[in-house]
ZATIBA-341254 format. One record per residue (C-alpha): residue number from 1; residue in one letter; x, y, z. Coordinates in Angstrom, 3 decimals, padded with zeros to 6 digits, always signed. Layout:
SITE    i  aa         x         y         z
SITE  NUM   A         X         Y         Z
...
//
This chain:
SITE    i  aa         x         y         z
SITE    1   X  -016.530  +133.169  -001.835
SITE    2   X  -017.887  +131.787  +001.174
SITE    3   X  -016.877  +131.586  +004.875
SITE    4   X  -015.854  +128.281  +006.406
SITE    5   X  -018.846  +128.175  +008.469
SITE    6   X  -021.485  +128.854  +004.940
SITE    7   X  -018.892  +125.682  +003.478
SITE    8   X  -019.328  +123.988  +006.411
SITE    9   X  -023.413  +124.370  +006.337
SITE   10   X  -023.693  +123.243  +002.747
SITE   11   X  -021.408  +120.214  +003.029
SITE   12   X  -022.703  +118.753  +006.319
SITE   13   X  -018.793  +118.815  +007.516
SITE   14   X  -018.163  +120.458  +010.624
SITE   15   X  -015.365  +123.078  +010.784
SITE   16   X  -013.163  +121.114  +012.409
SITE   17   X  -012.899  +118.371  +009.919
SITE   18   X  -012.084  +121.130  +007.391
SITE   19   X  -009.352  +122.686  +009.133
SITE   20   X  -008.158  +118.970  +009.482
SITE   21   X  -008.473  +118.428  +005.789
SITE   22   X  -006.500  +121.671  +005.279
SITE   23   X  -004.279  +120.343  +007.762
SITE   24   X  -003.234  +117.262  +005.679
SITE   25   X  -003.190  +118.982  +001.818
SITE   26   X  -006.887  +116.669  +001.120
SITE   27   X  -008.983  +120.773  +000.846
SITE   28   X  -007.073  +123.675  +001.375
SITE   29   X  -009.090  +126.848  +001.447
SITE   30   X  -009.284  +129.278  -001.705
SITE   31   X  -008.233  +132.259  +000.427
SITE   32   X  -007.003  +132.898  +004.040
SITE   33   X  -007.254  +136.676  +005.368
SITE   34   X  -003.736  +137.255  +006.618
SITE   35   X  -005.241  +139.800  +009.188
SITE   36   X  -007.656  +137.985  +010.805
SITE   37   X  -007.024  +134.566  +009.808
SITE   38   X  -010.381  +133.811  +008.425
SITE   39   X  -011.078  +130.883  +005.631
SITE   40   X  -012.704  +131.193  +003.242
SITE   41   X  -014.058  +128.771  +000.233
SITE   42   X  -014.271  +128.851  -003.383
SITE   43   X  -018.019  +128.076  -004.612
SITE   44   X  -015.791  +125.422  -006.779
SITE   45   X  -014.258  +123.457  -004.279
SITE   46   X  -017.954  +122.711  -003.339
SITE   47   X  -017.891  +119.628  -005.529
SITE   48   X  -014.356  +118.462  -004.346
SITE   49   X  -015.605  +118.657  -000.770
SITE   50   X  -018.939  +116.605  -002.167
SITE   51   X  -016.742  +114.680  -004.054
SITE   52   X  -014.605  +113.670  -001.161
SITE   53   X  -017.841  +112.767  +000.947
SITE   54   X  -019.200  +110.440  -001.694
SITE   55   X  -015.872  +108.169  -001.444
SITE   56   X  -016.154  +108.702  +002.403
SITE   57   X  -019.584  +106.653  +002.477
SITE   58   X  -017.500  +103.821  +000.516
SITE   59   X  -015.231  +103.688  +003.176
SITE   60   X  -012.125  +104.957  +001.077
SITE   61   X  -009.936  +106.213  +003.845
SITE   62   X  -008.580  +109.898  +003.753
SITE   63   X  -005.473  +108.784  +002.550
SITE   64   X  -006.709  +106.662  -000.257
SITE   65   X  -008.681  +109.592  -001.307
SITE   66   X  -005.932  +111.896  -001.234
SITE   67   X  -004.260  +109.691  -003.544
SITE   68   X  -006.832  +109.182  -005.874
SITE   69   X  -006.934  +113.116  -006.085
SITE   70   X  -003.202  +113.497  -006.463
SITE   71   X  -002.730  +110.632  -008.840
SITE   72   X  -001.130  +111.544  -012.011
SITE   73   X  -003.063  +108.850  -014.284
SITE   74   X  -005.691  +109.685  -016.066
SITE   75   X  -008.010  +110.697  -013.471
SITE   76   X  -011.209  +108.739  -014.440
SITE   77   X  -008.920  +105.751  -014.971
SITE   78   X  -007.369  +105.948  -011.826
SITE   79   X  -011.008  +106.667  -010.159
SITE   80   X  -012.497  +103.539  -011.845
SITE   81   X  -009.823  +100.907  -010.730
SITE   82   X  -010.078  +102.401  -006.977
SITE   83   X  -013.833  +101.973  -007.352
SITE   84   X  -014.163  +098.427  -008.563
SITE   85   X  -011.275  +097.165  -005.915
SITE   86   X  -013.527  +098.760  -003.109
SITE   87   X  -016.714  +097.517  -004.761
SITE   88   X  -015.258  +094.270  -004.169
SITE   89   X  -013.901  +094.932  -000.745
SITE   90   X  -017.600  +095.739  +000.342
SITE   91   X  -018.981  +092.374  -000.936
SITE   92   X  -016.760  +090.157  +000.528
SITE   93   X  -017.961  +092.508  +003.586
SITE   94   X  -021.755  +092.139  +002.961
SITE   95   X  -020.974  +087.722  +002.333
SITE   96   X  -019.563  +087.820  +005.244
SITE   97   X  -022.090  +089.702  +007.174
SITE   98   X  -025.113  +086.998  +005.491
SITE   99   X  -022.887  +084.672  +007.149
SITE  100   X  -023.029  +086.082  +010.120
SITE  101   X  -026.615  +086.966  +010.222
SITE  102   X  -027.471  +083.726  +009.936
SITE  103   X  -025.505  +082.117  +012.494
SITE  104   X  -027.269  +084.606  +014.812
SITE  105   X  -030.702  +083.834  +013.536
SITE  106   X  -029.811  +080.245  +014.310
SITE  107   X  -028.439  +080.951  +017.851
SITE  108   X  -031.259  +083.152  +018.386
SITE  109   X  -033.640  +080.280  +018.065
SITE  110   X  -031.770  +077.908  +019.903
SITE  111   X  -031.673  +080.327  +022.601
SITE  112   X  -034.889  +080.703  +022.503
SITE  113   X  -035.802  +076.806  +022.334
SITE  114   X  -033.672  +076.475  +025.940
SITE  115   X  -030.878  +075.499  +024.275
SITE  116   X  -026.559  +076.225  +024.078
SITE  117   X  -025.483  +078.152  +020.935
SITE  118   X  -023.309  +075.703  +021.128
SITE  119   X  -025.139  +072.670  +020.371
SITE  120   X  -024.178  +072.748  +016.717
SITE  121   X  -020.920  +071.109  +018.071
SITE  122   X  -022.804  +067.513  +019.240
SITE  123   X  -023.620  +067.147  +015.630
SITE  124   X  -020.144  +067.219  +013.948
SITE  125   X  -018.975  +063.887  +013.382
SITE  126   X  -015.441  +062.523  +013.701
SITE  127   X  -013.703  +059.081  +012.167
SITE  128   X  -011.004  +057.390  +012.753
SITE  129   X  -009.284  +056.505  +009.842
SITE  130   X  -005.896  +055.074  +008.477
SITE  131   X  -004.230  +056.700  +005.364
SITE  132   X  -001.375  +055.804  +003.218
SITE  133   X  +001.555  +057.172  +002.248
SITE  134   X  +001.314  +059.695  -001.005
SITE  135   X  +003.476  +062.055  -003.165
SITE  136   X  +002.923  +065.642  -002.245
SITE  137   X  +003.673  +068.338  -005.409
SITE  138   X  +003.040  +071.472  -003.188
SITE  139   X  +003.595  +075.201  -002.599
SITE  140   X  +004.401  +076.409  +001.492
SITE  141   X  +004.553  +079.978  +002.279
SITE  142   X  +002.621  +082.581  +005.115
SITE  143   X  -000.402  +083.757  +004.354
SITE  144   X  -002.826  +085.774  +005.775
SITE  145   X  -005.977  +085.151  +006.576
SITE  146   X  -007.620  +087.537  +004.461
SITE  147   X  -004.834  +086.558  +001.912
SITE  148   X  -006.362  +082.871  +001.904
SITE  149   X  -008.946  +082.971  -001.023
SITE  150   X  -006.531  +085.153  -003.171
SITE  151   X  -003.380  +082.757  -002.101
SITE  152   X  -005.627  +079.512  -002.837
SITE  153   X  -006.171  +080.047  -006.373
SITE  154   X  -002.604  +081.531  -007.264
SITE  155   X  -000.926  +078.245  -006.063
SITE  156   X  -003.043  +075.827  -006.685
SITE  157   X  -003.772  +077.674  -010.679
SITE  158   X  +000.864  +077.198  -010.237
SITE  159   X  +000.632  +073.491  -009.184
SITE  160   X  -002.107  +072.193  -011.630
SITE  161   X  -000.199  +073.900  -014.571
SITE  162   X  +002.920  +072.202  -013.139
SITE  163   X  +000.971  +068.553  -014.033
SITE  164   X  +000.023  +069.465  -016.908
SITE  165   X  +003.256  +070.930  -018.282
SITE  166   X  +005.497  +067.171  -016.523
SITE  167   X  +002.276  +065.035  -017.500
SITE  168   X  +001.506  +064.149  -013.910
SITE  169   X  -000.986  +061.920  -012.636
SITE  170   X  -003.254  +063.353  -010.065
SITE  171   X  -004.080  +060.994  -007.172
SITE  172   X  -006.523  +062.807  -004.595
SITE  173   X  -007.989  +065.908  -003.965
SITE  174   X  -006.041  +069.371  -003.421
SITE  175   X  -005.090  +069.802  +000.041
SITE  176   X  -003.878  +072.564  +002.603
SITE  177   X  -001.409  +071.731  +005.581
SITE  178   X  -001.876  +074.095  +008.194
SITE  179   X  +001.925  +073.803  +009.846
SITE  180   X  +001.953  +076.776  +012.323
SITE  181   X  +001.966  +075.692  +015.433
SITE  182   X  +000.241  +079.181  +016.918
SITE  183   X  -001.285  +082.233  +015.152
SITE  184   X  +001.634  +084.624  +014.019
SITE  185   X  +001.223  +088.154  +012.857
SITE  186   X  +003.078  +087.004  +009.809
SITE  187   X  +000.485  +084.829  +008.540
SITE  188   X  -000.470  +081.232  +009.041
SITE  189   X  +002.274  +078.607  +007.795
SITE  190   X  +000.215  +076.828  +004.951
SITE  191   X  +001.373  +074.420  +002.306
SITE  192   X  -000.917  +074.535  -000.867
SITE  193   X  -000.642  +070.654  -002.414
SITE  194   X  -002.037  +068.264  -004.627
SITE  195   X  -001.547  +064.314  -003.855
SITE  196   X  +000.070  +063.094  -007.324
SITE  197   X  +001.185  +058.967  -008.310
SITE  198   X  +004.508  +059.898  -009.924
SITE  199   X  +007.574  +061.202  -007.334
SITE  200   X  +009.160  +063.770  -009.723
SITE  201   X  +011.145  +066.895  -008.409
SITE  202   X  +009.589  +069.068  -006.040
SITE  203   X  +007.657  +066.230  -004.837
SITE  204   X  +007.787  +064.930  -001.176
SITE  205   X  +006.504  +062.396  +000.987
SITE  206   X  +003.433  +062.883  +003.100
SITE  207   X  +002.785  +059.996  +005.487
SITE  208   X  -000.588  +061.086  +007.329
SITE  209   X  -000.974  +057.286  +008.967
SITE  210   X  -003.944  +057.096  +011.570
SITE  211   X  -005.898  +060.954  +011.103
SITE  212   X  -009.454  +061.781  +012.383
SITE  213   X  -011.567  +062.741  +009.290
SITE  214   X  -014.721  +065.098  +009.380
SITE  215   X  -016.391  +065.826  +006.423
SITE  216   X  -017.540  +069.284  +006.665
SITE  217   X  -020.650  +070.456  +004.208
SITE  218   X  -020.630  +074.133  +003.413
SITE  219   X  -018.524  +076.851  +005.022
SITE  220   X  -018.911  +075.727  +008.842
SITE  221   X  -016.165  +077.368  +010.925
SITE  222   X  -013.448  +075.291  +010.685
SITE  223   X  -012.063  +076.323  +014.131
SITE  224   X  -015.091  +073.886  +015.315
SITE  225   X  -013.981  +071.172  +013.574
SITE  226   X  -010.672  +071.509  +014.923
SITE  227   X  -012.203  +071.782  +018.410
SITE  228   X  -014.285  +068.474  +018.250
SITE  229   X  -011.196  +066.572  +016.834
SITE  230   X  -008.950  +067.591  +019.714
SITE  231   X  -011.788  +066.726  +022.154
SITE  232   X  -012.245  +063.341  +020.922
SITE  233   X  -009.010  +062.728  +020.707
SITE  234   X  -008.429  +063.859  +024.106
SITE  235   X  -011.369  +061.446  +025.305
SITE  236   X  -010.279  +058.440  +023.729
SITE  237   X  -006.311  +058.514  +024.344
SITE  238   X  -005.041  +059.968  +021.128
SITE  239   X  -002.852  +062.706  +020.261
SITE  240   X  -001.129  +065.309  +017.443
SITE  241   X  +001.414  +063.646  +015.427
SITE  242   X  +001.394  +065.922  +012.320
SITE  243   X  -000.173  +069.215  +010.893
SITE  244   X  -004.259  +069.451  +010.653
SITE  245   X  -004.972  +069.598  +007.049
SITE  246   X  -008.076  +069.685  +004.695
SITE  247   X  -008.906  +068.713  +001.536
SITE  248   X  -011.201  +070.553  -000.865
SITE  249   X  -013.592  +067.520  -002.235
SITE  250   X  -015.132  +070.265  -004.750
SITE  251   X  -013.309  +073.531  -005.878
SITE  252   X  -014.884  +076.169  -004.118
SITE  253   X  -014.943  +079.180  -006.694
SITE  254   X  -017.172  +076.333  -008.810
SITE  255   X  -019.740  +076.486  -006.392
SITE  256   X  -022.506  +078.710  -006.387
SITE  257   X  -024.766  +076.987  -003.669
SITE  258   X  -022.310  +076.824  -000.438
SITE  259   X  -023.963  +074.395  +001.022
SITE  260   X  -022.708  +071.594  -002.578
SITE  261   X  -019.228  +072.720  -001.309
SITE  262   X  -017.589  +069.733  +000.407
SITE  263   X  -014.116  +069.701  +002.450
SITE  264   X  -012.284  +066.725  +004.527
SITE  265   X  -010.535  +067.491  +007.371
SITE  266   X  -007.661  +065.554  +009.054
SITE  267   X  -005.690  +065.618  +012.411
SITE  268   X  -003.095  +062.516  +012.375
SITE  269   X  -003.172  +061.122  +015.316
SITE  270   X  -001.132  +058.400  +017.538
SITE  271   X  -002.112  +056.392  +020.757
SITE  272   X  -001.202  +057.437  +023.778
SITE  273   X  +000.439  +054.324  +025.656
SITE  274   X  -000.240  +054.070  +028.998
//
């Protein structure tokens, strides 16, 4: 047996955090002196303590791990599925962070060349342009943000096999109508839909009319784009008629260099009459 302090010297886990774990049912000590009150370990619960540690590092939170422990699946099966999902997690996490990385480089050297991090914005270009009136087959719920890539594929995989089974005619490329008006903890109002020549049921018109395009290569912050389009249109007497929306030029999970992956994206517009 060994005293909470000898566990707590092997395991690199301060005292504390075990009477916590105790606390919570995640490592319960093998014996407790009623007496005295003193812990003490089992030289087997040294590998559930290391155990535990291990799916600290991947950032599986205490209660995941108590679950994963508790589960009554097969153990390694259950272990396995929890390990792939977070394997995932973290390199969506690590994308994200080359993403971010470098952006920074970039400011970093514009910073260091005298110039504002946020000269990137001079160089994104906006166009008026006028376009007609086409058949939407689409898909409008909330979504998350982190939800988007997940939510992209499931509609849009529901709306192409939707053509295929009425024999539809595509006309453009998919889209995504951004119709929320503010951020909302519930998720972002989007409708998921693909331009299409016949009006069948569960079609509906989309009249865009007068929109200011930008054509956007690779994964630029969109939230720029959006930015530029409002200040233009602020600067040359236009305004919102209608929700932003984009459309994906090239399908995104077929690209493996980001910078082939090409979106459009609209903000109808009106005049303002003076």
């Amino acid at each position: 047996m060994l005293t909470i302090g000898e566990f707590s010297n092997i395991c690199k886990v301060s005292t504390k955090t075990l009477r916590y774990y105790a606390e919570i049912g995640l490592l319960e000590p093998s014996e407790v002196n009623p007496e005295n009150g003193y812990r003490y370990y089992a030289i087997e619960q040294l590998e559930r303590m290391l155990f535990i540690n291990r799916l600290k590092e991947y950032s599986f939170s205490l209660d995941e791990i108590k679950a994963i422990l508790q589960s009554e699946e097969v153990q390694d099966d259950s272990l396995y599925l929890a390990l792939v999902q977070k394997k995932k997690k973290i390199e969506k996490q690590v994308h994200n962070y080359r993403q971010i990385l470098t952006q920074l480089e970039d400011d970093i050297t514009a910073v260091r060349q005298g110039k504002s991090i946020m000269a990137y914005m001079e160089d994104i270009d906006v166009q008026l342009v006028e376009l007609p009136k086409m058949y939407l087959l689409s898909i409008r719920k909330s979504v998350q943000v982190e939800d988007y890539p997940t939510e992209y594929r499931n509609c849009f995989g529901k709306l192409f096999k939707r053509i295929a089974v009425d024999k539809l005619t595509i006309a453009g490329a998919p889209m995504a109508l951004f119709h929320s008006s503010e951020f909302s903890p519930s998720g972002l109002d989007t409708e998921f839909a693909i331009p299409v020549k016949e009006y069948a049921t569960g079609t509906r018109d989309f009249c865009p009319g007068l929109c200011l395009k930008t054509v956007v290569q690779g994964y630029t912050q969109l939230s720029s784009i959006y930015a530029k389009q409002i200040k233009w249109a602020e600067k040359e007497g236009y305004q919102g008629t209608n929700a932003l929306f984009e459309a994906y030029v090239t399908d995104p999970s077929q690209v493996t260099d980001e910078m082939d992956h090409i979106t459009e994206v609209y903000y109808p517009v009106k005049k303002i009459s003076l």
